[in-house]
N, C-alpha and C positions, 0 to 999 in steps of 0.2 A: 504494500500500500504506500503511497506517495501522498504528498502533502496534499494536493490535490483533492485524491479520494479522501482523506480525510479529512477534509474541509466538506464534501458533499456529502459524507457518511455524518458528521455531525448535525450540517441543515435539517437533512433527515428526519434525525432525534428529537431536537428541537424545533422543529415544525419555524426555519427561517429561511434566509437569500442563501445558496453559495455563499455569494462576497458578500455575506453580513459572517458566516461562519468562518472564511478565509480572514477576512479582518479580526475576526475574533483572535484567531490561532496564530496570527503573525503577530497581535499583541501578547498572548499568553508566552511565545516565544522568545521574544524579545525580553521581558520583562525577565526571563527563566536567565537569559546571558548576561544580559544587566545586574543582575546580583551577584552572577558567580564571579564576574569581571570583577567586582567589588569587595569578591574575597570571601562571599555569604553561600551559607548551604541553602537551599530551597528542596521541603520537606512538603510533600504530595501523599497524606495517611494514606495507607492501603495500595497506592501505586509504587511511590521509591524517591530517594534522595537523587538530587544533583548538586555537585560538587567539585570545587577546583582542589586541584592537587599540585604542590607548587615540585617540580623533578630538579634536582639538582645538576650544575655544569660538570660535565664526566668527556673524558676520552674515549673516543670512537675510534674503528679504524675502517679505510674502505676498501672493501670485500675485493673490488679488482685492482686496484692498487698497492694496497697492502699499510699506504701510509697510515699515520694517525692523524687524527684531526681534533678538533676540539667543538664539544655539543655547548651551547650556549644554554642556561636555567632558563625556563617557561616554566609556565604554568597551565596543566591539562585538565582536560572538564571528564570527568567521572560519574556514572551515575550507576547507582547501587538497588535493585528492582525490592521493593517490599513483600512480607509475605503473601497480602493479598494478591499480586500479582504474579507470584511465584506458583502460588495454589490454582491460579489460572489458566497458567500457560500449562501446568500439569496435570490438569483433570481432563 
């Protein structure tokens, strides 16, 4: 499923437009990265955490080269599925 379909699978639901659901979902998303940029967990009961995780700067080396190189520290978005959701995708 593509954002798309999940924009028209939500209209659905909610008895709305597409592009009242797609607006909807492009805010719900934004606001999800907006926080994590910010350094905040955003907790979903029953569906799962998102999460930045800061990775530290580390030595690489490149597989056809063989040199080493050096990884610069970011920071990556994590997201950890709740039990409800876990219980979901397994029944």
């Amino acid at each position: 499923m593509n954002k798309k379909e999940l924009a028209a699978a939500v209209a659905g639901k909610c008895d709305i437009s597409n592009a009242q659901a797609a607006d909807m979902l492009d805010a719900t998303l934004d606001c999800i990265a907006g926080a994590m940029k910010d350094g905040n967990e955003v907790r979903l009961l029953g569906f799962g955490n998102f999460v930045s995780v800061h990775r530290a700067a580390r030595t690489a080396r490149n597989p056809q080269t063989g040199d080493t190189i050096q990884v610069a520290a970011t920071n990556v978005p994590k997201f950890k599925p709740g039990k409800a959701l876990k219980e979901t995708v397994n029944s």
